[in-house]
C-alpha positions in Angstrom: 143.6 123.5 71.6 140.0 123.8 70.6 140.0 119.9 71.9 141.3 120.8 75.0 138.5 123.0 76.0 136.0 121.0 74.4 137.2 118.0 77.2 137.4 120.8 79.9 133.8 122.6 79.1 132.6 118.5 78.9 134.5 117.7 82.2 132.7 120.7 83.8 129.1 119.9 82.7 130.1 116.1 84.2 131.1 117.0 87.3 128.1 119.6 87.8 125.7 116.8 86.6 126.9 114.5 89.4 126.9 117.1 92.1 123.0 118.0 91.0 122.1 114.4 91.4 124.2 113.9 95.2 122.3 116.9 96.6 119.0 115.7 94.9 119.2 112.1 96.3 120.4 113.1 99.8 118.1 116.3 100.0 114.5 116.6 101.5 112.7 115.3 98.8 111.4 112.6 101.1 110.1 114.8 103.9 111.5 114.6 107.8 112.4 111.7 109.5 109.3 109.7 111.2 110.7 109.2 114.2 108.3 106.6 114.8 106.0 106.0 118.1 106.7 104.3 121.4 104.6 102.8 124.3 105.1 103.4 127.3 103.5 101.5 130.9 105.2 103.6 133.4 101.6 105.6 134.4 99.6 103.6 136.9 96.9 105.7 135.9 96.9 105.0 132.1 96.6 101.4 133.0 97.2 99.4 129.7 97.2 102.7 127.4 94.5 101.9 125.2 95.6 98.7 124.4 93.3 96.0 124.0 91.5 92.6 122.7 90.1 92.4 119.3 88.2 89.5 120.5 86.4 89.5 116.5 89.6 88.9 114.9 90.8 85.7 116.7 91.8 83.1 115.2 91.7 79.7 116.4 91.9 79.8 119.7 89.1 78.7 122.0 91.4 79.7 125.3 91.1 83.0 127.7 93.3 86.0 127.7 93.1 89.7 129.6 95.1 92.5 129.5 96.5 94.7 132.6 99.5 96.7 133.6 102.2 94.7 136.0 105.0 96.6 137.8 106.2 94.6 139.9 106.5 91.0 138.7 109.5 91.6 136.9 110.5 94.7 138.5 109.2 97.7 136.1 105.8 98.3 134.7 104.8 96.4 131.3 101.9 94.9 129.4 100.9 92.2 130.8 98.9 89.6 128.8 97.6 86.5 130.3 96.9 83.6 128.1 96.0 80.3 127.9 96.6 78.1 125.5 96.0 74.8 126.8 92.4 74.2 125.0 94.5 74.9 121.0 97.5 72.8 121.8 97.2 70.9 118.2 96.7 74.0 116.5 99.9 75.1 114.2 98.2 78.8 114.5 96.1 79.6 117.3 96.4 83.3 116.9 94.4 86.1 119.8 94.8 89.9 118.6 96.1 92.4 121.1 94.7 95.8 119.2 95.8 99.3 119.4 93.2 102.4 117.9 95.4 105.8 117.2 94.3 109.4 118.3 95.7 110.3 115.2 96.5 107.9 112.0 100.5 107.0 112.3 102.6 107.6 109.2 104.8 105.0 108.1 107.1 106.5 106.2 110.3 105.9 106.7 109.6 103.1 109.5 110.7 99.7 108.9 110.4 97.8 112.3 108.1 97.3 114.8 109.6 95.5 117.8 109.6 94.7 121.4 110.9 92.6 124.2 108.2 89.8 124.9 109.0 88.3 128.3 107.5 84.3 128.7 108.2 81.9 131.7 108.8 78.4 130.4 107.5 76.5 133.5 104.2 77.8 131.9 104.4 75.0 129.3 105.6 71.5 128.2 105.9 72.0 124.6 105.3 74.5 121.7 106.2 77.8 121.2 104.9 81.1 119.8 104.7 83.1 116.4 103.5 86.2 115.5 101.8 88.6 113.3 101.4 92.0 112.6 99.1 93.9 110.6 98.3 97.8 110.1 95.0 99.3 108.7 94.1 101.8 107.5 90.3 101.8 108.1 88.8 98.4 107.2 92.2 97.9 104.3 95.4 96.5 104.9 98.2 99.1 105.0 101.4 96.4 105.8 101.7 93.1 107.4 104.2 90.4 108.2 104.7 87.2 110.2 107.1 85.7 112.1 107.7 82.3 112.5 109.7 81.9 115.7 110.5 85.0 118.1 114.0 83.8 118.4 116.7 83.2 120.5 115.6 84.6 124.4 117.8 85.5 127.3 117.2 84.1 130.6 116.0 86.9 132.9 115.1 85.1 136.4 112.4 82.5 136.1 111.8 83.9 132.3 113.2 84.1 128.9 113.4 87.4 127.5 113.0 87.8 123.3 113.5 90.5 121.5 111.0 90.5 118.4 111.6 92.7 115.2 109.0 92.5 112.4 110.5 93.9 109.2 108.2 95.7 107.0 107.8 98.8 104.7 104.9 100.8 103.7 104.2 104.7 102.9 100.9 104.5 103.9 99.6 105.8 107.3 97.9 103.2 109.8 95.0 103.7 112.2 94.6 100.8 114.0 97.4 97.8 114.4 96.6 94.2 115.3 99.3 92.3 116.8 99.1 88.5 117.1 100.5 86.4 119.3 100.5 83.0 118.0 100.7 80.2 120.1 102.4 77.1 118.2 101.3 73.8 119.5 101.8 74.9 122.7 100.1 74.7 125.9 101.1 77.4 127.6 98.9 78.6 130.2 100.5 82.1 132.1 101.9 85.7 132.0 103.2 86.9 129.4 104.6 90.7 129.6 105.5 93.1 127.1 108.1 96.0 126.7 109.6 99.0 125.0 107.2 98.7 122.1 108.0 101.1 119.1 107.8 101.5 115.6 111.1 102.6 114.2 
């Protein structure tokens, strides 16, 4: 009998023990949900919202590029990056920095994408194709970064292909400034490129 309980009374403290750690994992230890940050082009009067060129941090590339805000070449506004390529076409990594500066430092916890739909017109080129990279900071030091080395399959959407990019990373730190490169591959592609729904999730 006095085994019986013993199991019961052990049973008991088990079974609380478990139910301790459940609500401890899936609790608020970690703080709200980031629910990340999104750009949007639909004001004609915010023009290319604060993006820009960090001319400093090129790499490689001895072409021209400019920014501006394009509603109606493909129907709805978008960032629109003109490029040329033509002068790097035997570089493997001729990499210009679009750069964005934050009113106010962005947290990355819990985010683990940044993505958007990058919108190119292959009559623009006769060989190559584009890479990219990514990199946070916070101040002068490196909060997260990755690269990709192909933007993947694309969807034709009239006279362009349509490719949605994900970069995968992880970080806890917060970010106030974020380079984003887009790498031209051997390419000579010389023409619009336009950029959409651009968030960190």
């Amino acid at each position: 009998m006095k085994f019986e309980k013993l199991g019961y009374l052990l049973m008991a403290v088990l079974f609380a023990a478990i139910l301790t750690f459940s609500c401890a994992s899936s609790g608020g230890s970690e703080g709200p949900v980031n629910e990340g940050y999104r750009w949007s082009f639909a004001d004609p009067e915010a023009g290319v919202g604060n993006w820009d060129l960090a001319t400093e941090d090129f790499w490689d590339f001895k072409g021209t590029i400019d920014l501006s805000r394009d509603d109606a070449t493909l129907g709805k506004p978008m960032l629109r990056v003109d490029v040329d390529f033509s002068k790097d076409v035997g570089s493997w990594w001729s990499e210009p920095k679009l750069l964005y500066k934050f009113d106010e430092p962005l947290e990355l916890r819990g985010l683990n994408r940044f993505s958007f739909d990058l919108y190119y017109n292959p009559q623009y080129q006769t060989r190559g194709s584009f890479k990219g990279k990514v990199v946070g900071l916070s101040g002068k030091n490196i909060a997260v970064e990755a690269e990709l080395e192909s933007f993947g399959i694309a969807e034709p959407v009239g006279d362009y292909l349509k490719a949605t990019v994900n970069f995968r990373l992880r970080s806890s730190r917060s970010i106030d400034s974020l380079h984003l490169g887009i790498v031209g591959a051997v390419t000579d592609y010389n023409g619009p490129l336009f950029m959409d729904n651009i968030r960190w999730e």
